[in-house]
N, C-alpha and C positions, 0 to 999 in steps of 0.2 A: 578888243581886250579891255578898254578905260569905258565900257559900255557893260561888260559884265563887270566887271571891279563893282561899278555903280551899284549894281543891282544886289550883286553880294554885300558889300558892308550895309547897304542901306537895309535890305529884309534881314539879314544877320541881326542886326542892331534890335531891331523891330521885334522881332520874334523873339531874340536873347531875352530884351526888354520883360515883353510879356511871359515869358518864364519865369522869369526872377518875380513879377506879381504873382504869379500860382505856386510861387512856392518849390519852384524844377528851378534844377540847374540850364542855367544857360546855356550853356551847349548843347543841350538839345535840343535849343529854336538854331542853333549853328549847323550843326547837324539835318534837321528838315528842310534849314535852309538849300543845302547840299543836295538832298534828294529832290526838292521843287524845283530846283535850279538846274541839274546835272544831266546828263545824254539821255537818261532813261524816264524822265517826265518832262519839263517842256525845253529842256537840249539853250536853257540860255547863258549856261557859260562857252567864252569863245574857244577852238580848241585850242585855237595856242596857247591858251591860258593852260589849260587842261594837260597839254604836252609837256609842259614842267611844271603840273602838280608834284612831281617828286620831287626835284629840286627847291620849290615854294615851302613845302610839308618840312623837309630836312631845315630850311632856312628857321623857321619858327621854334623848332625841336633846338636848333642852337641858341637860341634866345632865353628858351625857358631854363634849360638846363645850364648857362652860362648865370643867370639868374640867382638858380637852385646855390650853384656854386660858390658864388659871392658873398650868400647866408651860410654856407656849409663851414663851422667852425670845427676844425679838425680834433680838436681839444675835447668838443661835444660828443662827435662820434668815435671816439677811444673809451668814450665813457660806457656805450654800449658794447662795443666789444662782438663777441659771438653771434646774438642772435642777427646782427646786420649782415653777416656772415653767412649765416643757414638761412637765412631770408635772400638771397641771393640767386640760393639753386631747388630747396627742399620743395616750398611749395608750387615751383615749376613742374618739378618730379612728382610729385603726388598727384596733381593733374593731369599729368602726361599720363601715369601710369591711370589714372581713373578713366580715362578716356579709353586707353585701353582696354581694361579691363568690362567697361559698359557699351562702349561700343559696336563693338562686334555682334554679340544677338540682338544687339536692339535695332541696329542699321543694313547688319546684314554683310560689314565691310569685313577686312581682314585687318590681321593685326600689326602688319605695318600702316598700310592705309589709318588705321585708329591713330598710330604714333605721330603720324604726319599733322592729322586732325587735329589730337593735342599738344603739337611745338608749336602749331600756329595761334592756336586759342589760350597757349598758356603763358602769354607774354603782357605783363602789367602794361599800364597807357601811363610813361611818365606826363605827357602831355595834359592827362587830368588830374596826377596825385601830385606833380611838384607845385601849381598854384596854390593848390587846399594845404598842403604841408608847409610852403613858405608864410602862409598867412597864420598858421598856429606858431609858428617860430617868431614871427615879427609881432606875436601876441604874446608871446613867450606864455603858448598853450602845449601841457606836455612833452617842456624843454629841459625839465631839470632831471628826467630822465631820459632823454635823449628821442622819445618817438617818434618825430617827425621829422629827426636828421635821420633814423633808421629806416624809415619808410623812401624817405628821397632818393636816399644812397642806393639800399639794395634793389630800390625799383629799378635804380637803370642797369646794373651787375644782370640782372633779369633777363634784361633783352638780349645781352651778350651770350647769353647762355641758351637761352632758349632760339636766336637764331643760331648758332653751329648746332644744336640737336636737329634744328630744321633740315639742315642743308644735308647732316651724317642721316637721316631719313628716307629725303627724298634719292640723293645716292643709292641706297637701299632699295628702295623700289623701282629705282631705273636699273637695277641690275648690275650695279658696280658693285665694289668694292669698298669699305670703310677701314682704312687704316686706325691705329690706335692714334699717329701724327692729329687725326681730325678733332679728337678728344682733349689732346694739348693745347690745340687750338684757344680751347677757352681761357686756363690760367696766363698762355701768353699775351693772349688779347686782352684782358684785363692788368697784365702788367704793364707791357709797352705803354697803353694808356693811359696809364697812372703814371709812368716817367715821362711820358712826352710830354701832358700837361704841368707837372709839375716844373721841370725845366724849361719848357716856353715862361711859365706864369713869372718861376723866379726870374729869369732874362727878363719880360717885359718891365717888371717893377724895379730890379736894378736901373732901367734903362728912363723910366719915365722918373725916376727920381734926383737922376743927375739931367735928366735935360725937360725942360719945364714947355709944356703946353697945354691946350685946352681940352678937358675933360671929352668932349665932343670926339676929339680927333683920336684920345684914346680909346673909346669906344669903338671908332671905328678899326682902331688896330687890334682890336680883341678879339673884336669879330670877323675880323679876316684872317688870323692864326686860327680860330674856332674851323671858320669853312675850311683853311687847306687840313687841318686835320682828316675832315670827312675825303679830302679828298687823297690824302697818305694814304688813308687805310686804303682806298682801291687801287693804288699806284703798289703798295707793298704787298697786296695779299698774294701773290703767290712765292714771297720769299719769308715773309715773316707777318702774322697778324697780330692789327693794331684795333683799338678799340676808338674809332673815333669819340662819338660821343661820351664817353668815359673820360678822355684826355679833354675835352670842352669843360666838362664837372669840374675834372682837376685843377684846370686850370685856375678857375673861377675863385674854387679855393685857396690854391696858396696865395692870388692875389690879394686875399683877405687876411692871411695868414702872415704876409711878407709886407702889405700896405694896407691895414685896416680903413686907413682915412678914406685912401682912393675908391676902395671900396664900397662904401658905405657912399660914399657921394656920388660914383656912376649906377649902382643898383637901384636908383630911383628911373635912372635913363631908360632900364632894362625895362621896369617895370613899363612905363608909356610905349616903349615899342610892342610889347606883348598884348595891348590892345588890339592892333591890326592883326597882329601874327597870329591870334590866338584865333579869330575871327577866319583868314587865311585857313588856318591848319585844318580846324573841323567843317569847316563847311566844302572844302577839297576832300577831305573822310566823305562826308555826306553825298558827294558826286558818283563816289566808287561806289555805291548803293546801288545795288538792282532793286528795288523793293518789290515787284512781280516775282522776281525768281526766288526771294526770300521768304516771301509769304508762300510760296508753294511748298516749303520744307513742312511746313503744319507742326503740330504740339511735341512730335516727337524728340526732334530734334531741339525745339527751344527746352524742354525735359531732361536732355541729354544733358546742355549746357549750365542748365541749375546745379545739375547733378554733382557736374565736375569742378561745380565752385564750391562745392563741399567738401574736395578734396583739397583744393589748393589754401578754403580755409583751415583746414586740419593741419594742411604743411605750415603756415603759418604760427597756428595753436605750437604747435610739436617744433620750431626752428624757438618758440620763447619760453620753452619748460627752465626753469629752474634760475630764472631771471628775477631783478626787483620788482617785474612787472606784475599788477594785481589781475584780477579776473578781468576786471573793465576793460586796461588798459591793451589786455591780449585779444578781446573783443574791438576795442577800434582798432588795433592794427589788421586782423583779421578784413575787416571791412575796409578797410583802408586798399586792400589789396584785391580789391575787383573787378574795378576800371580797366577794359580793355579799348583801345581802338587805332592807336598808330602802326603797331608793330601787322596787325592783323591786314588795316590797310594795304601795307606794302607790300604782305609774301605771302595774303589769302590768294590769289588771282594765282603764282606759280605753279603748282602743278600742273592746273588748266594747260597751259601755256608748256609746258614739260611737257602737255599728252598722257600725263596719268590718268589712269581709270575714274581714281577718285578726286580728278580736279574740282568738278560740278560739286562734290558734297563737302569739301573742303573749303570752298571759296561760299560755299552755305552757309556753312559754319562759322565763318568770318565774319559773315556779312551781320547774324545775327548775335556773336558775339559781342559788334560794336553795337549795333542795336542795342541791347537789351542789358549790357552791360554797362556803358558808360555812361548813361544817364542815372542807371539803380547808385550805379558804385559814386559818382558825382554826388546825389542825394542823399544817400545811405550818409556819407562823410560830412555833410553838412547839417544835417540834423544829429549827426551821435556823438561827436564832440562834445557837446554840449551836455551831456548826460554822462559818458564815460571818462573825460577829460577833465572836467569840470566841476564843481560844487553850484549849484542856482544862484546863488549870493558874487560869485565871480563875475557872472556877464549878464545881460540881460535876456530874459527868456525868450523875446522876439528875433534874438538878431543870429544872422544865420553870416556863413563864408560868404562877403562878398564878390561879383566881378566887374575887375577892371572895364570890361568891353560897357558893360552896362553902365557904370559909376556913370560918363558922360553923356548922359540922358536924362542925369537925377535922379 
């Protein structure tokens, strides 16, 4: 395993590297990395490593979004209001339902099989929008109207959402039954998780303020209420569900909220760990890569998925009608909400594994959803800032989102 570690940070590093000179997002030398590295071209990650990709992937996913949380100033996102709201479920639904709607004559599939197709592909990658979105906040780009606390927020509401459609789906096509219970599923999952974090958060800051230690040690108690969350939500799902990752956000937040100081002096900590993890996250993405079996899908399919990001940008467009936002600003968010590849990761491969028909074109679909997505949607964000966010006289025309993983290479 400390022999693949090796090899991954080190061509990670290398390849990030050289992306950041061409002008690409780094992630997708983390990314390639993953495919050069992984079971399906030369097999040199070890499996054990490989055997808790899940657990490795989720560990990262808490970081960032503990992160997210830390900047998330609640006072900010009351100032948006609605559209972080309809940004939550609408443009899932427009692609869900484009998918459906396109699907079907173009692939040949049915119209669950489509639905399936699009709960798995229609789920944002916070893992690439809360970097780009924390670095416009700690620029304080696009913050006095709140856009990149509404991008951060309703990205991850997104995934909440879009896996219970998954799961009331695939139910569907295994022939069961879908209660309206499954449908609730979501407001509750999104509440419990917004009271659990918030009452961990308040508890830990009462707690670290009457009894004094090292910033470090807090850290580490953060993010161990972080992981048993993820690990509540699998202990309670079948009495009540809980949103893990939502209550991690939460948390993040009121600790900002309740101890600004504290705050602001361990989210630098966050930051340096998100070095490794970030490197961790996507180059474990990159392993799940068949790239043979992807490139066999041909134009049609990567047509399919252009397609249906025209709809999830429309649900975008249509979640910020009648907002202070100007044309520009409804264009970066639009873009801003691209980026696919964690959620895809993890619940492209089920059906397969279910024995659905349509596992093979689902887990297709996945695969070139991160492909093709998360590097555009990465890029797309890092050059349009700059032009819709922005006046030329604010920043300098060269300089682009940087990342952390690369900063230590110079």
């Amino acid at each position: 395993m400390l022999t693949s570690l090796a090899y991954i940070f080190l061509l990670a590093l290398l390849l990030g590297y050289i992306s950041n000179k061409l002008r690409l997002p780094a992630l997708l030398g983390m990314l390639i990395t993953g495919i050069v590295l992984g079971p399906h071209a030369l097999n040199l990650i070890a499996s054990s490593l490989l055997s808790i990709s899940t657990e490795l992937r989720q560990t990262a996913l808490v970081i960032i979004l503990l992160r997210a949380g830390l900047a998330l100033d609640i006072n900010d996102l009351k100032k948006v209001g609605r559209p972080a709201i309809l940004m939550s479920f609408v443009p899932a639904l427009f692609e869900i339902g484009g998918m459906m709607l396109i699907a079907p004559p173009l692939l040949g599939v049915g119209l669950i099989e489509a639905a399936i197709m699009g709960s798995v592909v229609a789920a944002v990658s916070p893992a690439v929008i809360v970097p780009k979105m924390l670095y416009l906040m700690e620029n304080k780009i696009g913050t006095k109207k709140g856009i990149p606390q509404m991008i951060m927020a309703a990205g991850s509401v997104d995934d909440v959402f879009v896996i219970v459609l998954f799961t009331a789906f695939t139910t569907l096509a295994l022939g069961e039954e879908v209660s309206s219970a499954s449908f609730v599923q979501i407001p509750v999952s999104i509440i419990t998780g917004l009271i659990l974090g918030v009452l961990v958060g308040w508890a830990l800051t009462t707690y670290f303020k009457r009894y004094h230690m090292r910033d470090s040690i807090k850290l580490l108690i953060i993010m161990s209420f972080a992981f048993l969350f993820l690990t509540l939500e699998s202990w309670l799902k079948d009495m009540v569900t809980v949103s893990g990752l939502l209550a991690v956000m939460a948390m993040g937040a009121t600790i900002l909220q309740t101890y600004p100081v504290l705050a602001h002096r361990i989210s630098p900590k966050f930051s340096k760990l998100w070095i490794a993890a970030e490197i961790i996250l996507f180059v474990l993405v990159g392993a799940t890569v068949d790239i043979q079996f992807a490139l066999k899908a041909g134009p049609v399919m990567i047509a399919l998925l252009l397609l249906v990001l025209l709809f999830r940008m429309a649900g975008v467009y249509f979640s910020t009608l009648k907002t202070n936002l100007n044309q520009r600003e409804r264009l970066f968010s639009m873009i801003s909400y691209i980026p696919k590849a964690t959620v895809q990761a993890a619940i492209g491969s089920l059906p397969l594994a279910m024995g659905l028909s349509c596992g093979n074109i689902v887990l297709t679909a996945a695969v070139l959803a991160i492909l093709i997505t998360a590097p555009m949607g990465a890029f797309a964000i890092d050059i349009s800032y700059k032009k819709l966010l922005l006046n030329k006289n604010n920043i300098a025309e060269n300089e682009h989102i940087p990342s952390d993983e690369v900063s230590v290479l110079g």
